[in-house]
C-alpha positions in Angstrom: 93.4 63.5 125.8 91.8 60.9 128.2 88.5 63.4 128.5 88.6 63.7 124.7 89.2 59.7 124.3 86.6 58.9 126.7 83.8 61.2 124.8 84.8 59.5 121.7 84.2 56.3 123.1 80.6 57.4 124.6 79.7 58.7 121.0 80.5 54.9 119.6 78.8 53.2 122.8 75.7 55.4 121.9 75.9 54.8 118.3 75.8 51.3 118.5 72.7 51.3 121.1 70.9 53.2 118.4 71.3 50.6 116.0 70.3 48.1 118.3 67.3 50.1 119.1 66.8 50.1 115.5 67.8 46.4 115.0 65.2 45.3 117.1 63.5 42.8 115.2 66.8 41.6 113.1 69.0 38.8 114.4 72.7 38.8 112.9 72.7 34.9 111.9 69.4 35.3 109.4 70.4 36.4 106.3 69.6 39.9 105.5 67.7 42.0 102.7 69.3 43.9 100.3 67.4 46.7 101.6 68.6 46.1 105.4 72.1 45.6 103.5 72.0 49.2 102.0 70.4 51.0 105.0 72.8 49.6 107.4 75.8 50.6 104.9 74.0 54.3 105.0 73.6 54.2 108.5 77.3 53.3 109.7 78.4 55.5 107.2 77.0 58.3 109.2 78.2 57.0 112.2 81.6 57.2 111.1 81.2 61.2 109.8 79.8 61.5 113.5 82.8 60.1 114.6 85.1 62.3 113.0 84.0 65.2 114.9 84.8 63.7 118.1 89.2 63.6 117.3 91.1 63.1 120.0 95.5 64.3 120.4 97.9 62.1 120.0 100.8 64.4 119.5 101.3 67.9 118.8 99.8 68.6 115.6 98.0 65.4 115.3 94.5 64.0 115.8 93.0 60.5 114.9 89.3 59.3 115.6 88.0 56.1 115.0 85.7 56.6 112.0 87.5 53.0 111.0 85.5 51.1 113.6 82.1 52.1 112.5 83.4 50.0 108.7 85.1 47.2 110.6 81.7 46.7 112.9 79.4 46.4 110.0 81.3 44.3 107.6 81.9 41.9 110.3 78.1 41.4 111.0 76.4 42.6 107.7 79.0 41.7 105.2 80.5 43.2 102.4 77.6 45.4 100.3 77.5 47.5 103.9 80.9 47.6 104.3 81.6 49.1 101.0 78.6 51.5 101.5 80.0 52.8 104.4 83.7 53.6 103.2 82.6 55.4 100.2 79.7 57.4 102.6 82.3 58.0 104.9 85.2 59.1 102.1 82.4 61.2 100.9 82.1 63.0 103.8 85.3 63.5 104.8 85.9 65.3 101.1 82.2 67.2 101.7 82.7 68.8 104.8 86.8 69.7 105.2 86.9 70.2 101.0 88.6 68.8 98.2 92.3 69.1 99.7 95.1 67.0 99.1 95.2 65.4 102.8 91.1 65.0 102.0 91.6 63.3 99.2 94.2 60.7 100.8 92.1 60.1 103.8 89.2 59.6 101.9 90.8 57.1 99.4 91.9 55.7 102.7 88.4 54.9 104.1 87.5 53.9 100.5 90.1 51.4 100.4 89.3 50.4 104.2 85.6 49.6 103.1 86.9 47.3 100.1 90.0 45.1 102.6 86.8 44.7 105.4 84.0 43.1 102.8 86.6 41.1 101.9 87.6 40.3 105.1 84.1 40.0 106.2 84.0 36.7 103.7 86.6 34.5 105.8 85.5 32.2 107.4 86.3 32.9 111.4 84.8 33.7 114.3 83.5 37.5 114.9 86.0 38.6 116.9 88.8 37.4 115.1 87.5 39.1 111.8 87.2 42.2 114.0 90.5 42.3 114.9 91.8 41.6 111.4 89.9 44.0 109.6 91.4 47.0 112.6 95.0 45.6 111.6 94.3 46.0 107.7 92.7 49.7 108.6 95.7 50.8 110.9 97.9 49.5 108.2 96.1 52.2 105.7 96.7 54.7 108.4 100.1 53.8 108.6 101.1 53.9 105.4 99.0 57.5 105.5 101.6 58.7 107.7 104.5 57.4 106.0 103.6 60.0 103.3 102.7 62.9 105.2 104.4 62.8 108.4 107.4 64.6 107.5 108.9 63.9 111.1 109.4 60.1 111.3 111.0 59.9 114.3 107.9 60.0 116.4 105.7 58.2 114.0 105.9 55.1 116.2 104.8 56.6 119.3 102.0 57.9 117.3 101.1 54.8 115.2 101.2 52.6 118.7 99.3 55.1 120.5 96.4 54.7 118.5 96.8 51.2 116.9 96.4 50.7 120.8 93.3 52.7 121.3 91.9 51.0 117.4 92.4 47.8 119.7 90.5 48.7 123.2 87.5 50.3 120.5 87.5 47.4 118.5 86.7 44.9 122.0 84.5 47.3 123.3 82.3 47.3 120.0 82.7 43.7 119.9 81.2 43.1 123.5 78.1 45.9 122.7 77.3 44.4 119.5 77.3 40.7 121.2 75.1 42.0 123.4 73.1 43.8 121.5 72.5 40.7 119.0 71.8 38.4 122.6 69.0 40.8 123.6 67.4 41.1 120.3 67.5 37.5 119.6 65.7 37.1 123.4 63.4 40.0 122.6 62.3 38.0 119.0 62.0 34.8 121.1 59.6 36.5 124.0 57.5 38.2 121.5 57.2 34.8 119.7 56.3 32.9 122.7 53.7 35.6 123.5 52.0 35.5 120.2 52.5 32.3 118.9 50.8 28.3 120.2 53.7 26.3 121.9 51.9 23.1 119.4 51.4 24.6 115.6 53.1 27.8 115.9 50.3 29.5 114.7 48.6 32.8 116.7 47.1 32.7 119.7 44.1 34.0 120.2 45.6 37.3 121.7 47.6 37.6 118.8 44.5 36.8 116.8 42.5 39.3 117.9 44.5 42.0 117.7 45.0 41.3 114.3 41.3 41.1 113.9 41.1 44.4 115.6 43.7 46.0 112.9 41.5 44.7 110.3 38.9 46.2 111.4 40.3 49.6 111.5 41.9 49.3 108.0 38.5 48.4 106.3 36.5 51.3 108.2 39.3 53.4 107.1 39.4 52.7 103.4 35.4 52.5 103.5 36.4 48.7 102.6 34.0 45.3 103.6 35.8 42.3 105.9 35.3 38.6 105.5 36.0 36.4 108.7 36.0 32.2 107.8 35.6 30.1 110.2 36.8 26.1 109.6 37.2 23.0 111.6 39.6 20.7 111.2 39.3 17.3 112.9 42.6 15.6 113.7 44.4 19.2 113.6 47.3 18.4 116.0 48.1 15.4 113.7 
């Protein structure tokens, strides 16, 4: 289990490095796009299918993953549109790929259900962590409730439920601490190319900056067969 467990934890460490990768020149704090919205939504969706290959035992008989995390992760720092995105992708999936079975159908209602409580979650007003942990409670309370109706042996349904409300827990810190990271670096990245292409004074470009963007211009016009204009003004008193 702990070799399992650990890969599964690997998978949602890489995951999340991805999107950081891909986050590069967002900062969670500005407000988003609607397209940013969706395509985040889509792309934790995935994560979560991902993650349901990567199961780990928790009894005989029984595995659990933590597809849950990748919904609780983005409606904490995207809000609810994603959030709700990614629980119908992921119920979807899990319907897709293992077919239109009863358990398929519960666990996918489950994730649905899981997207809805997080967005709405998402909206209180706490800090990050704290939402994090109480969107994992409201998810493990789904899966609970998930095993109240199919586990036909209740007598080791709270071994089972403990076991991997505890692991939800560790995942949920561990995300928490990547994604703060993540956000940290990017907002220092944003800052440093700023600094690099912008004057201290008027915040306009510098003159690297400036002709680089010249140069681009250049290369657009020659390529469309197009003509390029370059004015020239001076402005007394400009710092004022």
């Amino acid at each position: 289990m702990i070799n399992i467990l650990f890969t599964n934890f690997c998978v949602l460490v890489t995951l999340l490095y991805v999107s950081g990768l891909l986050s590069k020149k967002y900062v969670v704090g500005r407000s988003p796009s609607l397209l940013v919205k969706v395509n985040a939504g889509l792309l934790f969706g995935v994560y979560g299918i991902i993650l349901m290959f990567y199961s780990y035992p928790i009894a005989p008989l029984f595995f659990a993953d933590l597809r849950h995390l990748a919904i609780v992760v983005i409606a904490c720092y995207m809000g609810w549109l994603p959030s709700l995105i990614a629980g119908i992708l992921i119920a979807a999936g899990r319907m897709l790929l293992f077919g239109l079975t009863h358990s398929s159908v519960m666990v996918g209602a489950s994730m649905l259900l899981t997207g809805i409580l997080c967005g709405l979650i998402s909206r209180m007003k706490a800090d990050k962590l704290m939402k994090m942990m109480v969107m994992n409670v409201a998810a493990m309370l789904i899966i609970l409730a998930l095993l109240l109706i199919n586990l036909k042996d209740h007598d080791s349904l709270a071994g089972i439920f403990t076991t991997q409300f505890i692991i939800s827990v560790l995942g949920t810190f561990v995300i928490y601490a990547l994604a703060e990271y993540i956000n940290a670096s990017n907002m220092l990245f944003l800052q440093m190319k700023k600094n690099a292409e912008t004057d201290y004074l008027t915040s306009l470009n510098n003159l690297r900056q400036f002709e680089q963007l010249l140069s681009e211009r250049f290369l657009e016009v020659n390529h469309h067969g197009e003509k390029l204009g370059l004015l020239l003004i001076d402005i007394d008193h400009f710092k004022k």
